[in-house]
C-alpha positions in Angstrom: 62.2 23.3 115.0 59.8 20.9 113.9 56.4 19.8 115.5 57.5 17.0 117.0 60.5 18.9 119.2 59.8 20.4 122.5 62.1 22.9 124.7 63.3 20.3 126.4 64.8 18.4 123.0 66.2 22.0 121.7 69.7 22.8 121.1 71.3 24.2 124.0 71.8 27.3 122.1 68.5 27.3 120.0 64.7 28.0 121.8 61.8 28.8 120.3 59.1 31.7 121.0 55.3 31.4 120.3 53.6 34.2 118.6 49.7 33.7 119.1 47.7 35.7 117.1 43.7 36.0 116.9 42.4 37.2 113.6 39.6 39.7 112.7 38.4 41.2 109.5 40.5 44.6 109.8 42.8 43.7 112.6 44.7 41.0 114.5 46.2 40.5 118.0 49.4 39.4 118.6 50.6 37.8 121.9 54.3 36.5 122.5 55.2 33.3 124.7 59.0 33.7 125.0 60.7 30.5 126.4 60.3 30.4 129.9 64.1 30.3 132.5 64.4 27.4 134.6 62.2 28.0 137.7 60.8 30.9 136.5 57.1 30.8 136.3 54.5 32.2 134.4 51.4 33.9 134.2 48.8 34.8 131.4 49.4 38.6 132.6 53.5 38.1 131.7 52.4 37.4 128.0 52.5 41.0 126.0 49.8 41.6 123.5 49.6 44.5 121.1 47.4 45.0 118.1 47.9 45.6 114.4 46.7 45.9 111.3 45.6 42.8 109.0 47.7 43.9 105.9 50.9 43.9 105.3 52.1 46.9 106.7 51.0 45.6 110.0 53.0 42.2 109.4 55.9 44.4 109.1 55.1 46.4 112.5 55.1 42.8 113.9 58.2 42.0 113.1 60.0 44.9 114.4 58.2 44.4 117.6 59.1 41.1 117.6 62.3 41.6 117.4 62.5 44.6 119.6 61.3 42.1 122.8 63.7 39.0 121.7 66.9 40.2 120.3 68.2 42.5 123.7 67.2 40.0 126.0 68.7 36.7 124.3 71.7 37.8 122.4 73.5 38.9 125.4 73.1 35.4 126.8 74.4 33.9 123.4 71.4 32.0 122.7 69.7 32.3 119.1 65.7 32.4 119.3 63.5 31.4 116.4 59.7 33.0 116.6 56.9 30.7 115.1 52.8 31.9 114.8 50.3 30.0 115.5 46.3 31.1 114.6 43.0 29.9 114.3 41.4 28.9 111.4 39.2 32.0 110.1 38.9 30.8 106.4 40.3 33.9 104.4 41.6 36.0 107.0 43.7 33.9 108.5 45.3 32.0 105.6 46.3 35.6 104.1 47.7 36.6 107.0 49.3 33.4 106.8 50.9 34.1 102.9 51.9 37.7 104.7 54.0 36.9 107.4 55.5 34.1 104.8 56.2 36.3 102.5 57.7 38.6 105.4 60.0 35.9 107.4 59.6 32.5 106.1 61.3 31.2 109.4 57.8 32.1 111.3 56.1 29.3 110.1 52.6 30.1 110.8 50.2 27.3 112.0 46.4 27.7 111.2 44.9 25.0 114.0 41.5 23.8 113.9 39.3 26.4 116.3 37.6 23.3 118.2 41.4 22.4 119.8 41.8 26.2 120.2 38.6 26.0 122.5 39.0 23.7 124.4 43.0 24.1 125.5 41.5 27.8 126.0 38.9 26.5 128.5 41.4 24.3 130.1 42.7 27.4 131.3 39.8 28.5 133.5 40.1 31.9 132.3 36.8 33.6 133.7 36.7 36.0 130.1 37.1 35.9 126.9 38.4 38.7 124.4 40.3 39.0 122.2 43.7 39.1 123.9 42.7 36.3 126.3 42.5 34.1 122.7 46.0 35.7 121.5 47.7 34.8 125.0 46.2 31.2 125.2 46.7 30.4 121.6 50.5 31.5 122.4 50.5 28.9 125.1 48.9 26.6 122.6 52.1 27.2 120.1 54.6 27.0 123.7 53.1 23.3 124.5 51.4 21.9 121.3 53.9 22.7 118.6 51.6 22.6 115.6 52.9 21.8 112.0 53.1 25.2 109.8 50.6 26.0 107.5 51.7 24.9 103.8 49.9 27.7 101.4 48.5 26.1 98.1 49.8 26.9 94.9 47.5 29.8 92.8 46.2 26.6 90.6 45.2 24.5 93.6 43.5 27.5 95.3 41.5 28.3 91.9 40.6 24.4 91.7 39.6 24.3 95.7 37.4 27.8 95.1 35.7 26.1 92.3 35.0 22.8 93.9 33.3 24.2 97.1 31.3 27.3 94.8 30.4 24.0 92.9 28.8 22.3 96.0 27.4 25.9 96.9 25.4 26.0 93.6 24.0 22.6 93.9 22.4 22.9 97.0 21.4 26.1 95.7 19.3 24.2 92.8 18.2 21.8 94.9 16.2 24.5 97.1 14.5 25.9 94.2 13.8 22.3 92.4 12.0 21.6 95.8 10.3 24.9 95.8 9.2 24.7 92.6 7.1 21.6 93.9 5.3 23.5 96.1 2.0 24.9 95.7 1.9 28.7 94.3 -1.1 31.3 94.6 1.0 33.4 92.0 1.3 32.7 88.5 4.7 34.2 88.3 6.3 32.1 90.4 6.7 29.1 89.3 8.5 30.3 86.1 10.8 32.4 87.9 12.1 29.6 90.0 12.6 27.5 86.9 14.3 29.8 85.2 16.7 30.2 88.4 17.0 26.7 88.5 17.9 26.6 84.8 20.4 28.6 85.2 22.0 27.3 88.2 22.3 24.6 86.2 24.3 26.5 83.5 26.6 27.8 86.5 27.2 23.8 87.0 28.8 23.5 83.8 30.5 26.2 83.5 32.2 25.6 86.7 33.1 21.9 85.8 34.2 23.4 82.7 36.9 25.6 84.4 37.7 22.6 86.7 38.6 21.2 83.8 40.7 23.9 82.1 42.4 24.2 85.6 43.6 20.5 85.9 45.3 20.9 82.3 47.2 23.2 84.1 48.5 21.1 86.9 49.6 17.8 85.3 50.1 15.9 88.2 46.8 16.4 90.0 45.6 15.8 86.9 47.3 12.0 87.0 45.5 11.5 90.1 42.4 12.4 89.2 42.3 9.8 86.3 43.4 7.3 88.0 41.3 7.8 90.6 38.1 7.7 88.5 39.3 4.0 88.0 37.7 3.2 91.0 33.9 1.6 90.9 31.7 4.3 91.9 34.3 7.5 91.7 33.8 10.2 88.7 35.6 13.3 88.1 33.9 15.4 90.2 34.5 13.5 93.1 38.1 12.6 92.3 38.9 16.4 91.9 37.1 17.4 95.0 39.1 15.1 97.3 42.0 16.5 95.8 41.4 20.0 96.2 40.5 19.7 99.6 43.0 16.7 100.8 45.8 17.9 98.7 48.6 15.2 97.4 47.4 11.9 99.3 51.1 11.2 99.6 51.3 13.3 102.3 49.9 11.3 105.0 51.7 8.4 106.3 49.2 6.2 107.4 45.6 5.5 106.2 44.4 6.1 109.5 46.1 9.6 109.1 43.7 10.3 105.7 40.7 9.2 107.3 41.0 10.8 110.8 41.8 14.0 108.5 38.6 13.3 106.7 36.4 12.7 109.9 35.8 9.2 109.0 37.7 7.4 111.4 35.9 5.6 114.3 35.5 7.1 117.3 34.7 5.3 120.5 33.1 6.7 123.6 33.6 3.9 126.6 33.7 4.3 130.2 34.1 2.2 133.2 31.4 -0.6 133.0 28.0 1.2 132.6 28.7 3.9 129.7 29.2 2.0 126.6 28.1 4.2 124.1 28.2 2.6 120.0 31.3 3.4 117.7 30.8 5.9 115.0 32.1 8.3 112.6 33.9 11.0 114.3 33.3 13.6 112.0 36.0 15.9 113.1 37.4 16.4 110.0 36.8 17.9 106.6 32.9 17.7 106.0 33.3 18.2 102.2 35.1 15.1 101.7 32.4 13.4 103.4 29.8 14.8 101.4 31.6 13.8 97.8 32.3 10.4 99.0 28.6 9.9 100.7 27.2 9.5 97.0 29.7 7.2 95.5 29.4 4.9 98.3 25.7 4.4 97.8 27.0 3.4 94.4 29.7 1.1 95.6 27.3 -0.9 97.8 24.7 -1.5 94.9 27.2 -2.9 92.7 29.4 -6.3 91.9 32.5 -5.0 93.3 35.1 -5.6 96.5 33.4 -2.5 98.4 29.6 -3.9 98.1 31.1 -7.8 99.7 32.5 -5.5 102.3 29.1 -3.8 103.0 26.8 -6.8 102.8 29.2 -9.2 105.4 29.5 -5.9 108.1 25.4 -6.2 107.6 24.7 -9.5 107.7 26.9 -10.0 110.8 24.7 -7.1 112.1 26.2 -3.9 111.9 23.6 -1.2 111.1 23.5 0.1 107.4 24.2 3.4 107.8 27.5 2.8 110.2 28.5 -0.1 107.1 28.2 2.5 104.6 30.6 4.7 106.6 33.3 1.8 106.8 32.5 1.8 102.7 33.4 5.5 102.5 36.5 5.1 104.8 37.3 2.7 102.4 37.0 4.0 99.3 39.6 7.0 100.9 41.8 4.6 101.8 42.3 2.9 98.4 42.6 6.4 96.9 45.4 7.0 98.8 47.2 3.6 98.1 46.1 4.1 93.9 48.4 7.7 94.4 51.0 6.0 96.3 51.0 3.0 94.0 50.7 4.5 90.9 48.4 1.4 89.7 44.8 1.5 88.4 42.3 -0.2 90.4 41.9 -3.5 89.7 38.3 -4.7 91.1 37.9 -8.8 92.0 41.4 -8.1 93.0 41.1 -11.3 95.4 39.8 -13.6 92.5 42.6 -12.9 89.8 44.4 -13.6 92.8 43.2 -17.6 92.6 40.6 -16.8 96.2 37.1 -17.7 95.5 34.5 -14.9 96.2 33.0 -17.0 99.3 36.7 -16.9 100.7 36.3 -13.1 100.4 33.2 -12.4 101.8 33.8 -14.1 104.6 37.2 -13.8 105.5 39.8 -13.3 103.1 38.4 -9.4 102.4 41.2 -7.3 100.8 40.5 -4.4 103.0 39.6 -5.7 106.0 
């Protein structure tokens, strides 16, 4: 069943069940939502829950407990159930768990859902605690009404390339700490060497990373594609390209431009209300943060520049849109246009309007490609 189906659309003869499953570091609990009779109601306390192991081994007691609650009850009624997890994200712990119970029973089709959404359909419960349990039983109810699309795991190449992107951001900021303590003022002769020398070789960690990056992409031609054609783009190196990749994934995924960019929290978000709260549009920022940060640079680029971007950010300013919101329309942008270079398959061709026979003025004030 896909994430668009409910009950309701099912297959007479097919229903689904909802595993929920809150992770730890050595354990996990698991709650199951089976599909509710007609006029039979529900309550949290109906929901079982036991606890297991986060290895292997206690994917495999899962299962058999799984199927010891579903397969008496349904298959004397003739009706075939299908089980499907859903967790919260908890970085490492829950995306192996994830590979686990893939590995285990491909037809679970774990989710990993963003924690905020886990939250707050949690507190729209009015449950008066929280423990652990409470979160496995809610985030089964989650899976019952929500559906959410199963996790896709990356590939052992993507996963090195992601690692090394993010410990890449991780030593920067690193080096950037000890440049600016290094300005400071030290009693202590010894310390002002010392930090330089940190900071020298932080910078030798840079490299090296960049130089794995590298060695990485030659592995995976296709990203690799992307990533060059990507660097087409006024203001885009390889750093950036390969970031947005190993976060985003193939940009051919997402359907729409609006999808990319409310993935990357860089959609606009509005906050209105009857006639007296009306509150300025901005960047939602409910998305990946790291994609924000690689594109924040680049666009400071863009906008300095003679290129499509920069006439976009000097007409939002001129017709008075603060700087900082017009740079944010920049980096939305500049996503965008990544994913229609991938889709396309064509380089990016900048003045795109004037080797089109439109004057510049046309452009700026009307006429802008991505308006």
């Amino acid at each position: 069943m896909n994430s668009a189906e409910t009950p309701k659309d099912a297959t007479k003869n097919m229903l689904t069940a909802w595993c929920g499953s809150d992770v730890g570091k050595e354990t996990f609990e698991a709650a199951l939502k089976m599909p509710d009779e007609e006029g039979h109601p529900y309550t949290m306390k109906d929901i079982p829950v036991k606890t297991y192991e986060r290895s292997p081994q206690g994917v495999q007691e899962l299962l058999c407990w799984l199927d010891t609650l579903l397969n008496p009850y349904f298959l004397e009624k003739g009706i075939h159930l299908q089980v499907r997890v859903v967790m919260e994200s908890t970085g490492k712990y829950s995306t192996e768990l994830a590979i686990w119970m893939i590995a285990a029973r491909p037809s679970l089709s774990p989710a990993i859902i963003n924690p905020e959404r886990a939250k707050a359909f949690t507190k729209s419960l009015g449950l008066r605690n929280k423990t652990d349990v409470t979160d496995a039983r809610s985030l089964a109810l989650y899976g019952y009404e929500r559906h959410p699309v199963a996790y896709e795991p990356l590939s052992k190449e993507m996963a090195e390339l992601k690692s090394l992107s993010r410990h890449r951001q991780t030593v920067i900021e690193m080096r950037v700490a000890e440049q600016n303590r290094a300005e400071e003022m030290h009693d202590s002769v010894l310390v002002r060497p010392m930090i330089q020398r940190h900071v020298n070789q932080l910078l030798r960690n840079e490299k090296q990373i960049e130089a794995a990056m590298c060695k990485v992409l030659e592995k995976i031609p296709s990203v690799k594609h992307d990533a060059e054609m990507l660097k087409g783009i006024y203001g885009i190196g390889f750093v950036t390209a390969v970031v947005v990749l190993a976060e985003l994934g193939d940009l051919r995924r997402f359907e729409t431009g609006r999808q990319l960019s409310a993935f990357a929290g860089l959609s606009p978000c509005r906050n209105e209300s009857g006639k007296n709260i009306y509150r300025k549009t901005r960047v939602s920022k409910k998305g990946n943060s790291r994609v924000r940060k690689a594109l924040f640079m680049p666009a400071m680029c863009v906008i300095r520049g003679d290129n499509d971007l920069a006439y976009s950010y000097h007409r939002l300013v001129s017709e008075g849109k603060p700087k900082k919101s017009a740079l944010g329309v920049v980096m939305r942008k500049i996503l965008i246009l990544m994913r229609a270079i991938v889709i396309s398959g064509e380089p990016y061709q900048n003045h795109y309007l004037i080797y089109c026979g439109k004057t510049v003025e046309k452009k700026v004030n009307k006429q802008l490609i991505f308006a």
